[in-house]
C-alpha positions as CSV (number, residue, x, y, z in Angstrom):
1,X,89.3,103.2,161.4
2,X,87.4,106.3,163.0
3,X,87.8,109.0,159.8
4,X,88.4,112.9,160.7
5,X,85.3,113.7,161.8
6,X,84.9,111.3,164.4
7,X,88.7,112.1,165.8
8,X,87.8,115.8,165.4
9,X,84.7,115.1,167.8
10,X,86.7,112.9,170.1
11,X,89.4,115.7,170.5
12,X,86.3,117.7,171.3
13,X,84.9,115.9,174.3
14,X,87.8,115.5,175.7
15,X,88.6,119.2,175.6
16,X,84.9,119.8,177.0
17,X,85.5,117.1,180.0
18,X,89.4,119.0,180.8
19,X,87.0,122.4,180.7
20,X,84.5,120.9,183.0
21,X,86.7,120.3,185.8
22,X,88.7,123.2,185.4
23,X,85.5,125.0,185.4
24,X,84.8,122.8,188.4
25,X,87.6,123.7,190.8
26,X,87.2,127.3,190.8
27,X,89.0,129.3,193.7
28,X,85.4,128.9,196.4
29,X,84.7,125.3,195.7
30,X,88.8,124.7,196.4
31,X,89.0,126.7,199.7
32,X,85.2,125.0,200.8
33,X,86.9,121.9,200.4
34,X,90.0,122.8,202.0
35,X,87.9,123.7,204.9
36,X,85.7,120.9,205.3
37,X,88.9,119.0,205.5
38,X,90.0,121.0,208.1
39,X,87.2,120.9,210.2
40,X,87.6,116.8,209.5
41,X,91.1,116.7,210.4
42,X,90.0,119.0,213.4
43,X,87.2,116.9,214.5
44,X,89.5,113.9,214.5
45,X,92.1,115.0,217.0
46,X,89.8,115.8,219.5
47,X,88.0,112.4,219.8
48,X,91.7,111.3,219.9
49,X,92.1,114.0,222.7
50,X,88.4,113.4,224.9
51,X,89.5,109.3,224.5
52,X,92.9,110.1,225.8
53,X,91.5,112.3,228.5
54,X,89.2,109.3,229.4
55,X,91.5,106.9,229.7
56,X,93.5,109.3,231.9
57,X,90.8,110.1,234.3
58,X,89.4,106.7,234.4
59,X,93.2,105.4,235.5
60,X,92.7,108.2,238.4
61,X,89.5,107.2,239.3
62,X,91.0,103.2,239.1
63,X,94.0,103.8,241.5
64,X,92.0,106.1,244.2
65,X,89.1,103.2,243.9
66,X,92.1,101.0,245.1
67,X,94.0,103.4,247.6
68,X,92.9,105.9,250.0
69,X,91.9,109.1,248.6
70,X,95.2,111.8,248.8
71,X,94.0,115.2,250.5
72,X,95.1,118.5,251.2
73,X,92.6,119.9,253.5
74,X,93.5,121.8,256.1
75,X,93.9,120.9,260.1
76,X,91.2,119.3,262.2
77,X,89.2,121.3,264.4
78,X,89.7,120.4,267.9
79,X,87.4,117.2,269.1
80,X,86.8,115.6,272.4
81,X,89.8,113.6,273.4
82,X,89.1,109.6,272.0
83,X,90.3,106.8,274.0
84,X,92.5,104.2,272.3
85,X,90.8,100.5,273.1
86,X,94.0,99.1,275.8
87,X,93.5,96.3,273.4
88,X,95.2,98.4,270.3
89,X,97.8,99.7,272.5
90,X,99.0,96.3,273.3
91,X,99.0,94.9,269.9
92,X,102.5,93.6,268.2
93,X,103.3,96.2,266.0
94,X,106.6,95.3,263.3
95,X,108.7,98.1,261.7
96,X,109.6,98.4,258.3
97,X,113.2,96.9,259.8
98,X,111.5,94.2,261.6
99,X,111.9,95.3,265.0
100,X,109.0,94.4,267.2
101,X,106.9,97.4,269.2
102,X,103.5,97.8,271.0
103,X,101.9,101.6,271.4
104,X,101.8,100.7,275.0
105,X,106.0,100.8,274.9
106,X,105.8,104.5,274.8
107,X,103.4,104.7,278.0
108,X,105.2,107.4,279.4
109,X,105.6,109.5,275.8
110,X,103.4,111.7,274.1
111,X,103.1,110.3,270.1
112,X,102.9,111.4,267.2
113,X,101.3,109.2,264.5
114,X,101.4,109.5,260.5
115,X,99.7,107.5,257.8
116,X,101.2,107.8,254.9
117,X,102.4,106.4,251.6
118,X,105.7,107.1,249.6
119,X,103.3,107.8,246.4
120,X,100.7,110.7,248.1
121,X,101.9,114.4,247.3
122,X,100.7,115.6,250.8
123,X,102.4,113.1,252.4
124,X,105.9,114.2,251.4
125,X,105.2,117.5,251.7
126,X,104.2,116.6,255.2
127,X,106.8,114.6,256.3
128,X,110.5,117.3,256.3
129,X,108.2,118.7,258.9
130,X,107.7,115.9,260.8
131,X,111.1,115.0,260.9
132,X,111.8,118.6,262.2
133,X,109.0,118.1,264.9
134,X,111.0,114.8,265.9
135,X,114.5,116.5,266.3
136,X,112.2,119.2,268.5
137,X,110.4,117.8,270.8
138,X,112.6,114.1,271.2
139,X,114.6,115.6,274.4
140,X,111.1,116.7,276.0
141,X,109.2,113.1,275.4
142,X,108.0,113.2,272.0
143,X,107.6,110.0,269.5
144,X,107.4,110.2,266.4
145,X,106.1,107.1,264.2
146,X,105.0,106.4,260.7
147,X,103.1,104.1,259.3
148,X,103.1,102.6,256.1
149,X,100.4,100.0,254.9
150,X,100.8,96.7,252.7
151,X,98.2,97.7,250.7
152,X,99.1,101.4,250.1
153,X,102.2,99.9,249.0
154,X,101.4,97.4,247.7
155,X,103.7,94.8,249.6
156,X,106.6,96.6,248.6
157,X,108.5,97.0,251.8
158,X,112.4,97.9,249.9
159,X,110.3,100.9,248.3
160,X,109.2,102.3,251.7
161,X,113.0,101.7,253.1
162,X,114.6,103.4,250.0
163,X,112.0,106.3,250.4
164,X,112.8,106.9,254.6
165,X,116.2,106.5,253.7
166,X,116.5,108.9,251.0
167,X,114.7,111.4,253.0
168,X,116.8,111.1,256.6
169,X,113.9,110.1,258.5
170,X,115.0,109.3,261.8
171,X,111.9,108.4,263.3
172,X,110.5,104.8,263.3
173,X,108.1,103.1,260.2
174,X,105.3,101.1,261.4
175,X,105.0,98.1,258.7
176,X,101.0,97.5,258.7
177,X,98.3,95.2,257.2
178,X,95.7,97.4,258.9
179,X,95.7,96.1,262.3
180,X,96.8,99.4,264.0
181,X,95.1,101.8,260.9
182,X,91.7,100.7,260.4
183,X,91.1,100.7,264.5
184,X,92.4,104.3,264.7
185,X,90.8,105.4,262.2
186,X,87.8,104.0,263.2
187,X,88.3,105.1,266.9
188,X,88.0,109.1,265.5
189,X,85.0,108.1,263.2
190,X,87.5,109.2,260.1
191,X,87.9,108.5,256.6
192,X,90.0,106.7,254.3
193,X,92.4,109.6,253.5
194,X,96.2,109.8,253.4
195,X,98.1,111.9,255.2
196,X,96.4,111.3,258.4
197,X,98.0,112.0,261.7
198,X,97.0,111.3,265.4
199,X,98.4,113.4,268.4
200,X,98.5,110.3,271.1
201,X,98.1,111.3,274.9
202,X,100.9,109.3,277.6
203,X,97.3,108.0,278.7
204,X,96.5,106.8,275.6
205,X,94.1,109.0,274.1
206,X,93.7,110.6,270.7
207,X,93.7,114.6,271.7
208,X,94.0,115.6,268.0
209,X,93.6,114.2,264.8
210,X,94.4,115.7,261.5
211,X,93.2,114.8,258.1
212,X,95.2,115.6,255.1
213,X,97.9,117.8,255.3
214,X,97.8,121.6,254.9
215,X,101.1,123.5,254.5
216,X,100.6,126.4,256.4
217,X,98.5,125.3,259.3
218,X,99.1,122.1,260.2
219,X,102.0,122.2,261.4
220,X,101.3,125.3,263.6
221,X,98.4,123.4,265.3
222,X,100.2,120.1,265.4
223,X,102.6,122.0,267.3
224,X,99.8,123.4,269.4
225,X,98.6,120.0,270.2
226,X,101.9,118.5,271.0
227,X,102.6,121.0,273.6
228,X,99.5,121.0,275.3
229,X,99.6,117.4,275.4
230,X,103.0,117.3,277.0
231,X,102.8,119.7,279.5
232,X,99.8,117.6,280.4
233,X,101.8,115.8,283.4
234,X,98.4,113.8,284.1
């Protein structure tokens, strides 16, 4: 059994330990500590942050790898008129609604025609106004067709038919596996961009193409281009 002056020095240490760490957590040391766990805490959520960013631009960088890249850029400069092979004109074309058409069936119209998908920004910004360019220039010889790709959409025809419908498009939707896009595209030297429109001569040539789609002058040269080209009787 410890005897009174062994308690009486137990009592003592403990009392010295309990002044220790009082002595120890004086007002600085607490708000150093405090702060160090802050910056921590700090540090943390912005990994989480720069990884979530990461992942967000690497999904962007993913899905334009796979589709054509969206742009806003404004009109096309006017460019030497670009024959269309007769070839192309003659192709079977299929619209979303499974009616068959050739380019060639429109011999004696001046056409308008849009790449697009129902997922690019541009291309619904773009296309109230080429609806209101169809209702325009229809009674003076004017067509008006879209085309939609089955890899933009990624075979989903019912998306691209709930899309036009929603919107009151009255025009026709070319259905395309890149039989009629790649060749036009090619035929102006352009790029793999979406919108993309083509101003289409009754002699079949490309008089004006347009890359992207800029709000507040594409239309107005669009508009420049269709009028030239139909009062083009040649």
């Amino acid at each position: 059994m410890a005897g009174p002056e062994e308690s009486s020095k137990k009592t003592n240490e403990v009392a010295s330990k309990e002044a220790e760490k009082s002595s120890f957590w004086t007002p600085g040391r607490v708000a150093i500590t405090l702060a160090a766990v802050v910056l921590i805490f700090g540090y943390g959520i912005s990994r989480w942050s720069s990884n979530e960013d990461a992942t967000r631009n690497n999904a962007t960088v993913n899905r334009t790898g796979n589709k054509p890249v969206v742009t806003t850029a404004p009109a096309a400069a006017p460019a030497a008129p670009v024959s269309l092979p007769q070839g192309l004109r003659e192709t079977a074309l299929q619209t979303i609604d499974g009616e068959s058409l050739k380019l060639s069936d429109y011999g004696d119209k001046v056409v308008v025609l849009n790449i697009w998908a129902t997922w690019c920004g541009p291309c619904r910004l773009e296309m109230p106004e080429l609806v209101k360019i169809s209702n325009e220039y229809k009674s003076r010889g004017l067509i008006v067709l879209g085309l939609a790709t089955t890899y933009n959409e990624q075979n989903d025809a019912q998306r691209v038919k709930n899309y036009v419908k929603s919107q009151n498009v009255p025009y026709k939707i070319i259905w395309d596996d890149g039989t009629l896009a790649g060749p036009l595209v090619e035929a102006v030297q352009g790029r793999s961009v979406i919108p993309q429109s083509f101003v289409i001569s009754r002699d079949g040539r490309i008089v004006r193409h347009f890359s992207g789609f800029n709000v507040s002058s594409t239309p107005v040269f669009m508009r420049q281009a269709i009028e030239d080209a139909l009062n083009n009787k040649g």
